[in-house]
MARZANU-211258 format. One record per residue: residue number from 0; residue in one letter; x, z, y of N, C-alpha, C, CB in turn. Coordinates in Angstrom, 1 decimal. Each point is the difference from the previous one (the first is absolute). Glycine has a CB too. Layout:
// residues N
    n  res      nu      nw      nv     cau     caw     cav      cu      cw      cv     cbu     cbw     cbv
  NUM    A       X       Z       Y       X       Z       Y       X       Z       Y       X       Z       Y
...
END
This chain:
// residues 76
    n  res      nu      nw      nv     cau     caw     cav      cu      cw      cv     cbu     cbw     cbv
    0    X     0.8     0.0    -1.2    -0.8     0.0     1.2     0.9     0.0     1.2    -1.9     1.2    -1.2
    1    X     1.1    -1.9     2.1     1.0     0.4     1.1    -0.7     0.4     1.3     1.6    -1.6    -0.8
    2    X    -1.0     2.7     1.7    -0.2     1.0     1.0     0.7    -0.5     1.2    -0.2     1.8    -1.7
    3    X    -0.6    -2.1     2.8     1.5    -0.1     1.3    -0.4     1.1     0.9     0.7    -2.9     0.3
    4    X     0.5     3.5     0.1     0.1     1.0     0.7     0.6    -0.4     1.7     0.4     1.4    -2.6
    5    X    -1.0    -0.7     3.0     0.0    -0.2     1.5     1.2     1.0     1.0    -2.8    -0.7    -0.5
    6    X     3.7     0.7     1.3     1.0     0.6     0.1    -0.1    -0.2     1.4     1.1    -0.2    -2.2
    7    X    -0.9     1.1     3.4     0.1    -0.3     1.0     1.8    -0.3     0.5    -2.8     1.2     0.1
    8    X     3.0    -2.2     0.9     1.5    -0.2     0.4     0.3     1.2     0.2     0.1    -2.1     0.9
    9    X     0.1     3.3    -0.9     0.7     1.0    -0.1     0.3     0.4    -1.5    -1.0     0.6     2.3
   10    X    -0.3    -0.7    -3.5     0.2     0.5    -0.8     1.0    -0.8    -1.0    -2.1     1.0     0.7
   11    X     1.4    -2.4    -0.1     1.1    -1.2    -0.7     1.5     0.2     0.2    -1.6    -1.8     0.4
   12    X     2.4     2.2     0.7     1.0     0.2     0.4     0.2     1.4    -0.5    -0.3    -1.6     1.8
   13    X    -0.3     2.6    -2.2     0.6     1.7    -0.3     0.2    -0.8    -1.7    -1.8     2.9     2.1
   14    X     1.0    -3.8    -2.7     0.3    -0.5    -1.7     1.1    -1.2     0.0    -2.7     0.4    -0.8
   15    X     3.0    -0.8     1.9     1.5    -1.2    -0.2     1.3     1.4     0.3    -1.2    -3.1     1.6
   16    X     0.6     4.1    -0.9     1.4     1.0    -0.3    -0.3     0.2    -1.7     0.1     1.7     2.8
   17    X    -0.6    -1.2    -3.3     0.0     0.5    -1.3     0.4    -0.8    -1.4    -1.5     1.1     1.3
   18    X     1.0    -2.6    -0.9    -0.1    -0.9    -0.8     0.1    -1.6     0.6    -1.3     1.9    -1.1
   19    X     2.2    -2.5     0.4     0.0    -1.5     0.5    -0.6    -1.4    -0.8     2.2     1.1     1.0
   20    X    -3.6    -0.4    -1.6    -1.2    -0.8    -0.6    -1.1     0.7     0.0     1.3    -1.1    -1.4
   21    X    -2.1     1.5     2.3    -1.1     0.6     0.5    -0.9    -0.1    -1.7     0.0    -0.9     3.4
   22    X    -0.2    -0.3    -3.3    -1.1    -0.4    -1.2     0.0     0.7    -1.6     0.2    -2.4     1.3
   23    X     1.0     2.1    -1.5     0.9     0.5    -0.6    -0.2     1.3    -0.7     1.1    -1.3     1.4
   24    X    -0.6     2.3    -0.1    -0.1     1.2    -0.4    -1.6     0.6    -0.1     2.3     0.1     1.1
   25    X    -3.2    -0.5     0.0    -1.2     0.1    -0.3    -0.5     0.3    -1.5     0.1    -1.2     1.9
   26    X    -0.2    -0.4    -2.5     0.1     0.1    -1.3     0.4     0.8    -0.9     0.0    -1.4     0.8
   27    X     1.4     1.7    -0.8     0.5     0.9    -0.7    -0.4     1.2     0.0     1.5    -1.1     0.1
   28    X    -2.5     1.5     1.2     0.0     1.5    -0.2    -1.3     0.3     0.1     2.2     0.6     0.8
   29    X    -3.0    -2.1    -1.0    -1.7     0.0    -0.9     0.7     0.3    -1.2    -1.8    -1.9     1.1
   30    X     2.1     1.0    -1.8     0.2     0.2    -1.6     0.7     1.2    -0.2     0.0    -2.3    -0.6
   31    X     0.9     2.9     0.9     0.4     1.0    -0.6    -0.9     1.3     0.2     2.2    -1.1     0.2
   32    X    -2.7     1.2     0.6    -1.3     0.5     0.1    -1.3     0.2    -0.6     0.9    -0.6     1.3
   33    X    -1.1    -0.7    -1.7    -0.8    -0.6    -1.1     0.7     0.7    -1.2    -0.8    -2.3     1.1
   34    X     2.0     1.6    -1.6     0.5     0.7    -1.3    -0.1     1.5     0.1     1.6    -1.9    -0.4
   35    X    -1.7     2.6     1.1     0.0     1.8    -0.1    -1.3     0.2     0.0     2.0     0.8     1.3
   36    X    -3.0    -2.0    -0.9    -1.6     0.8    -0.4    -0.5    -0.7    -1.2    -0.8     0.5     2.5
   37    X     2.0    -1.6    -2.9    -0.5    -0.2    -1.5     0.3     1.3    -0.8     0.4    -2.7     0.0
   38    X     0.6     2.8     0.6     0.7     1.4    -1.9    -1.0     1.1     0.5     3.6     0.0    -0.6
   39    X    -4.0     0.2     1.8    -0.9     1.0     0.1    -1.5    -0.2    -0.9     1.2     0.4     2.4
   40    X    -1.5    -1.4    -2.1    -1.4    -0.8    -0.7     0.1     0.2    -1.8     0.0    -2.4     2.2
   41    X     0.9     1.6    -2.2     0.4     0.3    -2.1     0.1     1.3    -0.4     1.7    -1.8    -0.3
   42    X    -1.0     2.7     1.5    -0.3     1.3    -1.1    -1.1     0.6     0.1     2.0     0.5     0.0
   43    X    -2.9    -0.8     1.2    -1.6     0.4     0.4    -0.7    -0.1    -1.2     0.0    -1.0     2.2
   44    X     0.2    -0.6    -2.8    -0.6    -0.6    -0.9     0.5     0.5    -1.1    -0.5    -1.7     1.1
   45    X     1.3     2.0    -1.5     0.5     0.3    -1.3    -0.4     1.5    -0.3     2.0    -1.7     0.4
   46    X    -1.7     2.9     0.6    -0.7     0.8    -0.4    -1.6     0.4     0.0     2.2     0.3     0.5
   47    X    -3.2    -1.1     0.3    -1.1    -0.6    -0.2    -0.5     0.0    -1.2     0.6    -1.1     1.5
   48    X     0.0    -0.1    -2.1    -0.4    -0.6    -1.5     1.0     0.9    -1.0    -0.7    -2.9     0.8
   49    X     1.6     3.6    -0.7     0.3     1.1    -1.1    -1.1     0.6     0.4     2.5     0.3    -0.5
   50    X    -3.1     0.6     1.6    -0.5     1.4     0.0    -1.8    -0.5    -0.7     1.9     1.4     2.6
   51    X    -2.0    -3.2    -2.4    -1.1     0.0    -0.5    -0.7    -0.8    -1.0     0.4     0.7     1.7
   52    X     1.0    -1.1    -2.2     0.0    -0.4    -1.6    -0.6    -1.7     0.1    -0.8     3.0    -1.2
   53    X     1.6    -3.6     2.3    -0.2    -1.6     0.3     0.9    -0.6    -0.3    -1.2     0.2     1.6
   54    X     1.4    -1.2    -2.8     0.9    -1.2     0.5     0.9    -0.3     0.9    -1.5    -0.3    -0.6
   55    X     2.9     0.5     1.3     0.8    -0.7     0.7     0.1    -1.2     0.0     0.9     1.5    -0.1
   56    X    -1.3    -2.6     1.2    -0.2    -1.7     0.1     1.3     0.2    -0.2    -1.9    -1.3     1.7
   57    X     2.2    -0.1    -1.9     1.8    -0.6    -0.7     0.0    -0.8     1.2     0.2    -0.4    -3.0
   58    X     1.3     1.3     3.8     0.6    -0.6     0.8    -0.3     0.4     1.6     0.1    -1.8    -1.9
   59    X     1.0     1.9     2.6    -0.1     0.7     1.4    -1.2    -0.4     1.0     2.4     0.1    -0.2
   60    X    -2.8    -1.2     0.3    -0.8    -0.8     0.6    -1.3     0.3    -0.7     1.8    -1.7     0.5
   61    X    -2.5     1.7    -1.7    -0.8     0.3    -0.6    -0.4     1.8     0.4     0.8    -2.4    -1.8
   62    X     0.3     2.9     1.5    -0.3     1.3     0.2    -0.3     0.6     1.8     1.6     0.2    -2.6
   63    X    -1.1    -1.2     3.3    -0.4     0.7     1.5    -1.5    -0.6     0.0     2.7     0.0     1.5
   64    X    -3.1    -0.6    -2.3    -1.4    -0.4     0.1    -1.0     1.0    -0.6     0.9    -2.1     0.0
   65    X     0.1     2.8    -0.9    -1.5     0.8    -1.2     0.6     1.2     1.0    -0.5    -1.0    -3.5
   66    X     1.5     1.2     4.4    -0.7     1.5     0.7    -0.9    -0.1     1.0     1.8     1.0    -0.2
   67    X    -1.8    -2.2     0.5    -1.2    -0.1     1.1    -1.1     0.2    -0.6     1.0    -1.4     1.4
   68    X    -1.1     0.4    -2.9    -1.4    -0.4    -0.3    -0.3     1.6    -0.7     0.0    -3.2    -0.3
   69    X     0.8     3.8    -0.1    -0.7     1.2    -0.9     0.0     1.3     1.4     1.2    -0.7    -3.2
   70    X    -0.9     0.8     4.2     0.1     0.6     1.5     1.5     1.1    -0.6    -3.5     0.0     1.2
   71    X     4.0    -0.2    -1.9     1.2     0.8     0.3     0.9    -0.3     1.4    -0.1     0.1    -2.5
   72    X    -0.1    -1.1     3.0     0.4     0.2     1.6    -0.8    -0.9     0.4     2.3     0.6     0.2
   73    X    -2.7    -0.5     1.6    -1.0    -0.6     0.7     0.8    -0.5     1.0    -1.9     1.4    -0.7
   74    X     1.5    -2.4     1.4     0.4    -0.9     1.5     0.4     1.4     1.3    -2.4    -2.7    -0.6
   75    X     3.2     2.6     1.3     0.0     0.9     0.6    -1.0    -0.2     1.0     2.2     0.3    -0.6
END
């Protein structure tokens, strides 16, 4: 998916100190972000379906789906 973010010329300028690919880093620090609320999500789910005697879906992608769908975690 893609997201564009809006930056005002001050903000743009305080992120070319930090970084010399704005886009770039953005990115990088959606997804790694994302990756820390996946491992949060799997273990949601995992203790979930141990404590309630469900099936684990096969595969990371499958399983951030069955916590939603069985409500072991909800949309913020």
């Amino acid at each position: 998916m893609d997201y564009t973010v809006t930056l005002t010329d001050t903000e743009k300028k305080c992120m070319d100190y930090v970084t010399s690919n704005i886009d770039e880093w953005i990115t990088n620090a959606a997804q790694n972000r994302a990756n820390i609320a996946k491992q949060e999500i799997l273990a949601a789910n995992t203790e979930y379906c141990n404590k309630n005697s469900i099936a684990i879906a096969v595969g990371e992608d499958a399983q951030v789906t069955q916590a939603f769908s069985v409500g072991a975690v909800t949309k913020a």
